[in-house]
C-alpha positions as CSV (number, residue, x, y, z in Angstrom):
1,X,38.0,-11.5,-7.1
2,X,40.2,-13.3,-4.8
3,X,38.8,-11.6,-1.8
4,X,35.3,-13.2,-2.9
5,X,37.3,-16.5,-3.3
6,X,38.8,-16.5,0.0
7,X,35.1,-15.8,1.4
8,X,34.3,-18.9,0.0
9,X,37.0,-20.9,0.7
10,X,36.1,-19.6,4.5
11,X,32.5,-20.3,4.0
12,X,33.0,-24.0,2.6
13,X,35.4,-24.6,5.9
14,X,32.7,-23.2,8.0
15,X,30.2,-26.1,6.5
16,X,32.6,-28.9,6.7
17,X,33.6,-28.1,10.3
18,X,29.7,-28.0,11.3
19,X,28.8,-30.7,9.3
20,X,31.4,-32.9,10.9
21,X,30.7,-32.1,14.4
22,X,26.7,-32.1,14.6
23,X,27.4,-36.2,12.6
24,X,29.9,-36.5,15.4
25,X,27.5,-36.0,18.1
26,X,24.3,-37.9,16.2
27,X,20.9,-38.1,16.8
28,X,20.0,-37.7,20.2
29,X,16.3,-39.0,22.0
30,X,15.2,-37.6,25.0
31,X,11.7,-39.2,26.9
32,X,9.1,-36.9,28.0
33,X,7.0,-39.2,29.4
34,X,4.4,-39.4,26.5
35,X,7.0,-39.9,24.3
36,X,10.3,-39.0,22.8
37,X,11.8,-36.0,21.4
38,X,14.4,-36.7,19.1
39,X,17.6,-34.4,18.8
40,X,19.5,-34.5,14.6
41,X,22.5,-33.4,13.5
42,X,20.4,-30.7,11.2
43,X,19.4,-29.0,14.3
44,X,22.3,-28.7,15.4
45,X,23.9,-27.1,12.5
46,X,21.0,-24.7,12.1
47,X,21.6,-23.7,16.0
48,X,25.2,-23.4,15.3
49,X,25.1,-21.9,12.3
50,X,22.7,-18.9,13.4
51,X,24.9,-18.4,16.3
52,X,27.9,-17.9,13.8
53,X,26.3,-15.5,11.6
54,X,24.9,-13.1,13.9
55,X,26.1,-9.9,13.2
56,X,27.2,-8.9,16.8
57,X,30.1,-11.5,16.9
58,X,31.7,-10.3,13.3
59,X,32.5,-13.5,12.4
60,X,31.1,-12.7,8.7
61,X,30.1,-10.2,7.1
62,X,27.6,-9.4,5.3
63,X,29.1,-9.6,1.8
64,X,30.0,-13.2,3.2
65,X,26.7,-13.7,3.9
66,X,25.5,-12.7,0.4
67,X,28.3,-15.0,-1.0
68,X,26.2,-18.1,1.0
69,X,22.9,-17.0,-0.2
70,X,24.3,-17.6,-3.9
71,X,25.6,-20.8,-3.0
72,X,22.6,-21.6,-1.3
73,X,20.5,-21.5,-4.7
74,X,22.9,-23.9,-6.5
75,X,23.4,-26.4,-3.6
76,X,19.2,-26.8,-4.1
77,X,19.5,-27.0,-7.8
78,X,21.8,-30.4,-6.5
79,X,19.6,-31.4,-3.8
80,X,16.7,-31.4,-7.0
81,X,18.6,-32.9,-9.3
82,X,19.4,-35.5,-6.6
83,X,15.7,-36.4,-5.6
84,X,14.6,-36.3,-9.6
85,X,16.8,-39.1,-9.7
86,X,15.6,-40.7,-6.5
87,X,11.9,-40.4,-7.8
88,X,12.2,-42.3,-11.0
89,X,13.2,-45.9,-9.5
90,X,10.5,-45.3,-7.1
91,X,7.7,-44.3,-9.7
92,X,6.5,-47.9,-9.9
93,X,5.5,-48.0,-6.4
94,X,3.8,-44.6,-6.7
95,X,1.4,-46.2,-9.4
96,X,0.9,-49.1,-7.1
97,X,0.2,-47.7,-4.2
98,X,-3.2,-47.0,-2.3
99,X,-5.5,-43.8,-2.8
100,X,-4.8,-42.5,0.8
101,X,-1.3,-42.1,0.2
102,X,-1.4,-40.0,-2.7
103,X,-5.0,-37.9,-0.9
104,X,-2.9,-37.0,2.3
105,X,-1.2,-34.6,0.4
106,X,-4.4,-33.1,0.0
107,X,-4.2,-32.2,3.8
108,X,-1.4,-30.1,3.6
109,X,-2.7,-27.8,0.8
110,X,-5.7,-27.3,3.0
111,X,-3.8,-26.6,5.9
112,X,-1.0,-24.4,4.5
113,X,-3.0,-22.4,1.7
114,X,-6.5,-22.2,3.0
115,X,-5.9,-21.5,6.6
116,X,-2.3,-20.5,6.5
117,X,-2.3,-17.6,3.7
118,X,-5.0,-15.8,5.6
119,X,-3.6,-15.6,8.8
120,X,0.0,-14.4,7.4
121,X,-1.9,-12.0,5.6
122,X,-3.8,-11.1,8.6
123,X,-0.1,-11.1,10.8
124,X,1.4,-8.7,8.4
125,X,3.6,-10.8,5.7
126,X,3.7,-9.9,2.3
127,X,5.1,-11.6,-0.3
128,X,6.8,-13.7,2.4
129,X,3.3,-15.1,2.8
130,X,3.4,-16.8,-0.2
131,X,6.6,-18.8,0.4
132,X,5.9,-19.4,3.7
133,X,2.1,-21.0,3.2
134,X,1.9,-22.6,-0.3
135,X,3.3,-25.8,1.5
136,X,5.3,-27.3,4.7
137,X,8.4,-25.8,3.4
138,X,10.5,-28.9,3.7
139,X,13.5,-29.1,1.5
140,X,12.0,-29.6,-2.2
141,X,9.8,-27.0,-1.2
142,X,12.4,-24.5,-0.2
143,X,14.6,-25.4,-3.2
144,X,11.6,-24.9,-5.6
145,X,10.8,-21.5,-4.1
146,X,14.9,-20.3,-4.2
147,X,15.0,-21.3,-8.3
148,X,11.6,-19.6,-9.3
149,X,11.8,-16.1,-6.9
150,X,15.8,-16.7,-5.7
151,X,17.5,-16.7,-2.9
152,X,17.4,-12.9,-1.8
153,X,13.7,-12.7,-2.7
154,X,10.6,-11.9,0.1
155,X,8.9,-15.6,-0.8
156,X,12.4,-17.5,-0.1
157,X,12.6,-15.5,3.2
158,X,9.4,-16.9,4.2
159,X,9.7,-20.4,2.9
160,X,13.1,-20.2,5.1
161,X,11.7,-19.0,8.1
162,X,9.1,-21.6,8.1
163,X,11.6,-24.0,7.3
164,X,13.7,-23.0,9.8
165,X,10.7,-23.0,12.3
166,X,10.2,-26.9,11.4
167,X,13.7,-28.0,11.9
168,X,14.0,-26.1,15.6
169,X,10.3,-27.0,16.6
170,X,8.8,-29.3,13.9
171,X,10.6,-32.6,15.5
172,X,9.3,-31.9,19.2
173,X,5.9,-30.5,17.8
174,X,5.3,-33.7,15.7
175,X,6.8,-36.0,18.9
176,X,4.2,-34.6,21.3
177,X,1.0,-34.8,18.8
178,X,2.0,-38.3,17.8
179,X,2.3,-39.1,21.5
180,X,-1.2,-37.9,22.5
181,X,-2.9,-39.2,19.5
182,X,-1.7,-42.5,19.8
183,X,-2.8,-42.6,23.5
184,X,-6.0,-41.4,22.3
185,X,-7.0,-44.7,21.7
186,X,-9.2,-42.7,18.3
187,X,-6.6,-43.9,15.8
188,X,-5.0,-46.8,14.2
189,X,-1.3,-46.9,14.9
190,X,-0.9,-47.1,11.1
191,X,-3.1,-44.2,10.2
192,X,-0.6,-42.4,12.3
193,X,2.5,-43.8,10.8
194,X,0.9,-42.5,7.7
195,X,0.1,-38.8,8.6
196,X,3.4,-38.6,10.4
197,X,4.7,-38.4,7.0
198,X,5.0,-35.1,6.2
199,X,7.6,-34.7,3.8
200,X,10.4,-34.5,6.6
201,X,12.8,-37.2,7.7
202,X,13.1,-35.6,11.3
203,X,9.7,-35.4,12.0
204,X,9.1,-38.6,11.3
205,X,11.4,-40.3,12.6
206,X,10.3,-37.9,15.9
207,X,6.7,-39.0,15.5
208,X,7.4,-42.6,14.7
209,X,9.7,-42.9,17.4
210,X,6.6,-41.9,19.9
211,X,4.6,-44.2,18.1
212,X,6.7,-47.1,18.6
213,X,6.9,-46.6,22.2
214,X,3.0,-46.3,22.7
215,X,2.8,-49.4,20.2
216,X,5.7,-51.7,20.6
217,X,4.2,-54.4,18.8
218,X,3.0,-52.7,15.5
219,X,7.0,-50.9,15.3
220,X,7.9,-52.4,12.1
221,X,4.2,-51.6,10.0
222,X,4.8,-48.3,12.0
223,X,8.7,-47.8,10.4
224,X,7.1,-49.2,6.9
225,X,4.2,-47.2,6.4
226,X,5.4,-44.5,7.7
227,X,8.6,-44.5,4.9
228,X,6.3,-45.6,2.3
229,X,4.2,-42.2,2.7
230,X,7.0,-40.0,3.4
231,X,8.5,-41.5,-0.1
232,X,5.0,-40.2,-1.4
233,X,5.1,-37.3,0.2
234,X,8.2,-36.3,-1.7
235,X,7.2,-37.5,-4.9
236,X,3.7,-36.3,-5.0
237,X,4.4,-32.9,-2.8
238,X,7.3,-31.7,-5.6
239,X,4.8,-32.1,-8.5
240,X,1.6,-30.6,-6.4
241,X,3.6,-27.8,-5.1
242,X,5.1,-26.9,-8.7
243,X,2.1,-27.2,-11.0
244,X,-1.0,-26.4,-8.2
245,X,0.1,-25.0,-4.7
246,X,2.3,-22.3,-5.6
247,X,0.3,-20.8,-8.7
248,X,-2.9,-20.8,-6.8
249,X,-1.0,-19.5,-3.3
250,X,-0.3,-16.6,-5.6
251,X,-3.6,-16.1,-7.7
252,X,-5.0,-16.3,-3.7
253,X,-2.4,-13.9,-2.3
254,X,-3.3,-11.4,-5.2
255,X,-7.0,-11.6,-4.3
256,X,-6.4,-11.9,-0.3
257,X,-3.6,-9.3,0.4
258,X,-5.8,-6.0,-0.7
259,X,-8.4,-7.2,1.2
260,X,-7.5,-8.6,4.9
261,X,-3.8,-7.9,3.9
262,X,-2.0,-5.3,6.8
263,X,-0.8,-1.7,5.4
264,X,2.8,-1.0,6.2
265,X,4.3,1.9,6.8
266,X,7.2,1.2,3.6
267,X,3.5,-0.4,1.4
268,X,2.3,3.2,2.8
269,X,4.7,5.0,1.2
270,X,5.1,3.4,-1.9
271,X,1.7,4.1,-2.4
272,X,1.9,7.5,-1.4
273,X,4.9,7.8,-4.1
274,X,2.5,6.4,-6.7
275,X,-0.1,8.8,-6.0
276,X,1.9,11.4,-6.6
């Protein structure tokens, strides 16, 4: 018992060391020309937290590491807790709000379930697939996944490693598309404000930021829509994700996997063990 306190004691030091030096150095916006690419403190805690834990520089172990996962699961049961109470003041404007705000989220289940299960499938995934595809795996969506399968389970690794795809790549990904839609001259700067809102605060703020730079004059409808569907996009996405995406990701991923899904050599020999 105390050496699993002292892990913890070592790991919550660990977390308020990062967390204090990636707010130290702050956002950060670098111009590419077509835009900007904007740098947050979350990156840089996911960078230098990676770097920590990898195995070849011993600085945890792996029981240390098992000791995070845990805490993991209850700092999302927080986090919920948190938005929950966020989403009730806000409800108001959720009911008064225009169609298209609530329909976008539409667009992600299309684009995450229809076209992303498939191709996971197709890659290789297993039950990863279904964490990593039932939605954009932003943080609602990860904590939801960690409470109903847990931390340690195959669809939290996959709604992690898309998560942790977004935060590295998401922000510069989102920058660039915003920046070559809006010089497109095919879309309303608003209409763009509103898809940039995809449930994340650093893509967002990456997209918008490109936005206002191709649009000076529209910046503040830009900043306001742009929050306005995000705030949707939390609100809406928890509820979608809880009562439609994930149950029909899985009915799909029962259907799909025999099918298109790839045999792996441990799947192999499972089934193998079965037979016999």
């Amino acid at each position: 018992m105390a050496e699993a306190r002292v892990n913890e004691y070592k790991l919550h030091f660990i977390v308020l060391v990062l967390v204090a030096l990636t707010e130290f150095i702050g956002t950060k916006k670098i111009s590419i020309g077509i835009g900007v690419i904007a740098l947050f403190p979350m990156l840089y805690a996911l960078v230098l937290g990676g770097a920590i834990s990898w195995p070849k520089f011993k600085f945890l172990s792996e029981k240390e590491m098992n000791v995070a996962a845990n805490i993991l699961g209850v700092s999302f049961l927080i986090f919920i807790a948190k938005l929950g109470a966020n989403i009730g003041p806000e409800l108001p404007k959720l009911l008064g709000s225009g169609v298209s705000l609530i329909v976008q989220e539409m667009g992600h289940i299309v684009g995450t379930i229809a076209f992303g299960l498939p191709v996971a499938l197709w890659l290789g995934l297993k039950r990863e697939a279904i964490g990593a595809t039932y939605s954009l795996d932003r943080e609602p969506n990860l904590a939801i996944i960690v409470e109903k399968f847990g931390a340690n389970s195959a669809e939290a690794r996959g709604a992690l490693g898309v998560y942790i795809c977004g935060t590295l790549f998401g922000a510069i990904y989102m920058s660039i598309l915003a920046s070559i839609l809006g010089s497109s001259g095919l879309f309303h700067p608003i209409s763009l404000a509103m898809g940039a809102a995809v449930g994340s605060g650093s893509m967002m703020a990456a997209a918008t930021g490109s936005l206002a730079v191709i649009f000076p004059e529209a910046q503040k409808d830009i900043a306001f829509y742009s929050g306005a569907a995000n705030l949707m996009m939390s609100i809406v996405g928890t509820y979608v994700c809880i009562f439609f995406s994930l149950p029909v990701t899985q009915k799909l991923y029962a259907w799909l996997e025999p099918i298109i899904g790839r045999k792996s050599a441990s799947s192999a020999a499972e089934g193998g063990r079965k037979s016999a």
